[in-house]
VMD Tcl script that draws the C-alpha trace (Angstrom):
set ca {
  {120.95 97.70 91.44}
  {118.63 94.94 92.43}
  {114.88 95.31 91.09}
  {112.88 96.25 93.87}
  {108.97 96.02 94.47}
  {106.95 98.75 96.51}
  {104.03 97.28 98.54}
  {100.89 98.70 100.64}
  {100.10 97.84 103.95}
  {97.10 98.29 105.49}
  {97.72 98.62 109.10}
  {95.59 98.61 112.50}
  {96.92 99.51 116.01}
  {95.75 100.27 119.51}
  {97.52 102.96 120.03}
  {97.00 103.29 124.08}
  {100.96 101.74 125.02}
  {102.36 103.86 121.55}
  {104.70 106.93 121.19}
  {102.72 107.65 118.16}
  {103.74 106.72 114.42}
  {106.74 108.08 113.91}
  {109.95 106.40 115.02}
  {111.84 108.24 118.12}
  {114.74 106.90 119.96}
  {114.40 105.09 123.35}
  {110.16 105.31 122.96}
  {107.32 102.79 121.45}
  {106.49 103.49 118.19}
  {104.39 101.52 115.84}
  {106.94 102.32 113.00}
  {109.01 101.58 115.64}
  {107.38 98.02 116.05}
  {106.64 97.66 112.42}
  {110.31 98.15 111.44}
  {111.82 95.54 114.23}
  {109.53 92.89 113.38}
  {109.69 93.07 109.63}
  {114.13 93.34 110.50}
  {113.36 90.33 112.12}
  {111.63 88.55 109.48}
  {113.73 89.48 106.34}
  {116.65 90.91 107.89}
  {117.70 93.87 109.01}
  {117.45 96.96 106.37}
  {115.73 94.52 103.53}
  {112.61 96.64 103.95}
  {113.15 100.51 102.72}
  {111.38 103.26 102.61}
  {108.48 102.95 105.08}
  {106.11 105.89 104.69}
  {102.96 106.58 106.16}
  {99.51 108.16 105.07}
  {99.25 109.99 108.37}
  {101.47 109.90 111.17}
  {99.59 109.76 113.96}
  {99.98 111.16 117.75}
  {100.67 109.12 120.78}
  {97.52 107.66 122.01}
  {95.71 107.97 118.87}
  {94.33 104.95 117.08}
  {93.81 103.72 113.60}
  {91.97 101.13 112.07}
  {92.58 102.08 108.25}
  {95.75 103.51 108.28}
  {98.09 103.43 105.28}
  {102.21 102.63 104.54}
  {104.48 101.63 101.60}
  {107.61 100.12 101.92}
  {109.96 98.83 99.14}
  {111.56 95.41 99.09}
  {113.99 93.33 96.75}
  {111.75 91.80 94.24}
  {113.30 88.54 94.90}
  {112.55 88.56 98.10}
  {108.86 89.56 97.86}
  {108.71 86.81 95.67}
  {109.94 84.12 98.56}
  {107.78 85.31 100.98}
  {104.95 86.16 99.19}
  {101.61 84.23 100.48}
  {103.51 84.05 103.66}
  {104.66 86.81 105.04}
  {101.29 88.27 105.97}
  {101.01 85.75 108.36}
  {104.57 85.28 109.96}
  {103.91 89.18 110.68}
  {101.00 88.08 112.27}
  {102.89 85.58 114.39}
  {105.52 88.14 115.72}
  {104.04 91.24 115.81}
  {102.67 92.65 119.01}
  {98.83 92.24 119.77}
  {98.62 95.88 119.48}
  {99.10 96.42 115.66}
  {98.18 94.44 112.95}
  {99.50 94.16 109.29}
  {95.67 93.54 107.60}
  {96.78 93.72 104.27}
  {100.02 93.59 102.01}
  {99.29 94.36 98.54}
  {102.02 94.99 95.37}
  {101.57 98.39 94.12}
  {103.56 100.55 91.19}
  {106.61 102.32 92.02}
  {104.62 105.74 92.19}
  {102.59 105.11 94.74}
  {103.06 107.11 97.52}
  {100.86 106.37 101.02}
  {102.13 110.18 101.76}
  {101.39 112.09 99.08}
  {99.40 110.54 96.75}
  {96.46 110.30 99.10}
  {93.75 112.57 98.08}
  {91.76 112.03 101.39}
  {92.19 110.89 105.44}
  {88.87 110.35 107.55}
  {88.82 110.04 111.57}
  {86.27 108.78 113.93}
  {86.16 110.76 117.72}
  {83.75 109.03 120.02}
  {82.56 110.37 122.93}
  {80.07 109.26 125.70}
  {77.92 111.76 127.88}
  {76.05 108.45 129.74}
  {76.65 109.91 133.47}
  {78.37 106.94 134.22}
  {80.92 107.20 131.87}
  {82.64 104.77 129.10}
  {81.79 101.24 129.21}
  {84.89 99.67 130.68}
  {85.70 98.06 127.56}
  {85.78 100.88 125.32}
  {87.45 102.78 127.96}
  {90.60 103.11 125.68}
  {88.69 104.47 122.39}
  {86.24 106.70 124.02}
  {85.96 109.75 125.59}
  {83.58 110.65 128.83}
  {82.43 113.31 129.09}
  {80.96 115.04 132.08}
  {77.83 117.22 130.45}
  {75.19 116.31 128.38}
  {75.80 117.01 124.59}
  {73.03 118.22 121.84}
  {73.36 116.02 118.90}
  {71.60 119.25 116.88}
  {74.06 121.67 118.39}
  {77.11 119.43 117.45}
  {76.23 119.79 113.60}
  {75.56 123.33 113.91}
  {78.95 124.27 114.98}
  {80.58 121.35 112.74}
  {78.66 122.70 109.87}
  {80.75 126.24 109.77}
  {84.06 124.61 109.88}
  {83.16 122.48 106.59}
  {85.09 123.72 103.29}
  {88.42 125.22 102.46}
  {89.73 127.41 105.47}
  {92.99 128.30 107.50}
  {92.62 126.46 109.89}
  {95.92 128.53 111.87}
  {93.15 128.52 115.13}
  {93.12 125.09 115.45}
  {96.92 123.64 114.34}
  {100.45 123.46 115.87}
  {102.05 126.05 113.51}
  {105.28 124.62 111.92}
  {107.55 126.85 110.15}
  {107.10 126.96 106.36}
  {103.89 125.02 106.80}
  {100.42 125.67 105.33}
  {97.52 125.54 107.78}
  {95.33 125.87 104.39}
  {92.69 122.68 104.59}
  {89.61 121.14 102.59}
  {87.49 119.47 105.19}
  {84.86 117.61 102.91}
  {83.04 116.33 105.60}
  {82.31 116.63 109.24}
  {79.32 115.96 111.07}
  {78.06 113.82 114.35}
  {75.84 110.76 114.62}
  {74.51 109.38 117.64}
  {75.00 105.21 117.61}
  {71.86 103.03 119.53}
  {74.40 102.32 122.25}
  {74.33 106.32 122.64}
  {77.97 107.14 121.94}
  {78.16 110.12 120.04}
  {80.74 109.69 116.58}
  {82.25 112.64 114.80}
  {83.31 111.75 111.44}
  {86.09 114.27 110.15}
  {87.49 114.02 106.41}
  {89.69 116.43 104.49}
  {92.51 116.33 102.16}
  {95.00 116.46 105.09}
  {95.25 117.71 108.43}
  {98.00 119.78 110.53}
  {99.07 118.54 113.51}
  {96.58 118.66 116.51}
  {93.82 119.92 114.27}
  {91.80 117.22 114.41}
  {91.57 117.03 118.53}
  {91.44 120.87 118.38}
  {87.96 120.84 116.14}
  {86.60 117.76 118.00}
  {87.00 120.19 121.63}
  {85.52 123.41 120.14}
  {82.64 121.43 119.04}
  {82.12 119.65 122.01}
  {81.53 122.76 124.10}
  {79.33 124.16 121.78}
  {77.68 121.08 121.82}
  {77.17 121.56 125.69}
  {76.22 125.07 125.58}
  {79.04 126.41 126.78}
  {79.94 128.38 123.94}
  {77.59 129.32 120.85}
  {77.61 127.34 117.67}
  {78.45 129.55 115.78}
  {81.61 129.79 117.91}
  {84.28 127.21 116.35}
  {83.46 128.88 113.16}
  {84.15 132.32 113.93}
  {87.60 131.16 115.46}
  {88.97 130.69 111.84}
  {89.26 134.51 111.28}
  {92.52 133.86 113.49}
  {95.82 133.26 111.99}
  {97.30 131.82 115.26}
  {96.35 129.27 117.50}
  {93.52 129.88 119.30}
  {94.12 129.28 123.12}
  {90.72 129.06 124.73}
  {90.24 125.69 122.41}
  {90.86 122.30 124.65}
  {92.63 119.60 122.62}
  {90.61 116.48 122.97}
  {92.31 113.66 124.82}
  {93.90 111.41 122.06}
  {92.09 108.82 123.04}
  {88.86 108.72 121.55}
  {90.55 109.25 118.34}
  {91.42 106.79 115.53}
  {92.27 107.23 111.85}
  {89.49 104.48 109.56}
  {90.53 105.07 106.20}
  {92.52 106.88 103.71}
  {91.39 107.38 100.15}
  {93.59 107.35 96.90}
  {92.57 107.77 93.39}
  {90.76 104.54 91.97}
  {93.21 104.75 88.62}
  {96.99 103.58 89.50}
  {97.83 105.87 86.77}
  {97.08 108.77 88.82}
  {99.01 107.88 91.33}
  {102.07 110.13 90.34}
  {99.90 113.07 89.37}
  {97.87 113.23 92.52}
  {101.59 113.34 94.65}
  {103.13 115.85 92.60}
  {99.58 117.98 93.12}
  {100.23 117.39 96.57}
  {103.56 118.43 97.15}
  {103.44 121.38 95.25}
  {100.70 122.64 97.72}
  {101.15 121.36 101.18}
  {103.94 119.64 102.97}
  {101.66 117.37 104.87}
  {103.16 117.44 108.49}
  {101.73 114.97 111.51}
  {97.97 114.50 112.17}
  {95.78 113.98 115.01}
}
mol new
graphics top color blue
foreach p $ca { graphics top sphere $p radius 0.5 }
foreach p [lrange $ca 0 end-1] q [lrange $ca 1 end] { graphics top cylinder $p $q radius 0.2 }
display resetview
């Protein structure tokens, strides 16, 4: 069998004009995308094993998202120094290959990352998102209480089910760490929510981002997204947030290589991570 070399990419993409992450037949996917272009450049089914950090939904952005792939170690060595920018060249203004980096074999973008982080931005200016940020930010119609906003984000930090706020899928967990979530208000005035935990199920993130957002226009309590995670179904009365305004900004991994393989055993054997967003 030929030796074979596993790289990381580090990968941005609007993901307005995307199916989302994952591959599916006849739609736009920035695997999709990724995949063609990288066929196009090596040859078709050089490049193996492309696996994400977090697949993401359609319309949701990243700009620190995560893959490995694994290539013939001859070939990495031809197009080394190069490739980065014939990718460049041919890919689609919409995604961007920032990084291509040679990594060990056990490296796994899935499951040996021990954190993701998203950014939701949201603008209550009553004339709504600047037109250029249109894309990445949500308007919305009420005025929002920066205070009120970390009250109710503060009760859904820590390990919780998180069933109230997730698609269920069958066999998996809705058990989460969220290490951090809070809001910030920029000088421009767009409000930021910054979300981090050990993974997410799917919809959770947009699901959080919505029951905080009426609290934080005094709709609801703020004590109110917290006391939703006594459920162990999805809660209906919580409004996913439009995809939009979301975007994946970085995934963390350990800082020794050699704990690579440890951290995606630990991972597996508690959580099948299913898709984010």
């Amino acid at each position: 069998m030929d030796e074979r070399t596993r790289l990381r990419l580090d990968v941005s993409y609007d993901g307005t004009d995307f199916s989302g992450w994952a591959a599916q037949p006849g739609r736009r996917t920035v695997a999709g995308v990724l995949t063609e272009t990288l066929d196009l450049v090596l040859g078709a089914g050089t490049a193996t094993g492309l696996t994400v950090a977090g697949r993401t939904d359609a319309g949701v952005h990243a700009t620190g998202q995560v893959c490995h792939l694994d290539l013939p170690t001859e070939v990495w060595r031809q197009h080394d120094g190069r490739l980065l920018r014939r990718l460049a060249r041919l890919l689609p203004p919409d995604v961007r290959v920032r990084a291509m980096t040679e990594v060990p074999p056990d490296f796994d973008a899935r499951f040996s990352a021990t954190f993701r982080r998203y950014e939701y931005r949201v603008t209550d200016a009553p004339w709504g998102a600047e037109p250029l940020r249109r894309t990445d930010t949500l308007a919305w119609p009420k005025p929002l209480d920066l205070a009120a906003l970390n009250a109710a984000a503060a009760g859904l930090v820590g390990e919780h089910d998180f069933a109230a706020y997730c698609r269920r899928k069958e066999n998996a967990t809705t058990l989460r760490e969220v290490t951090r979530l809070d809001w910030r208000r920029e000088p421009d005035g767009i409000l930021v929510a910054t979300v981090q935990a050990d993974a997410f199920c799917q919809n959770m993130v947009r699901s959080l981002v919505g029951a905080m957002l009426v609290a934080g226009d005094g709709r609801r309590p703020v004590e109110w997204p917290s006391g939703l995670l006594s459920r162990r179904e999805r809660a209906s009365e919580v409004t996913v947030a439009p995809a939009h305004g979301l975007a994946l900004v970085e995934v963390g991994y350990p800082a020794d290589p050699a704990d690579y393989a440890r951290r995606a055993d630990l991972t597996r054997r508690l959580r099948v991570p299913v898709a984010e967003g």
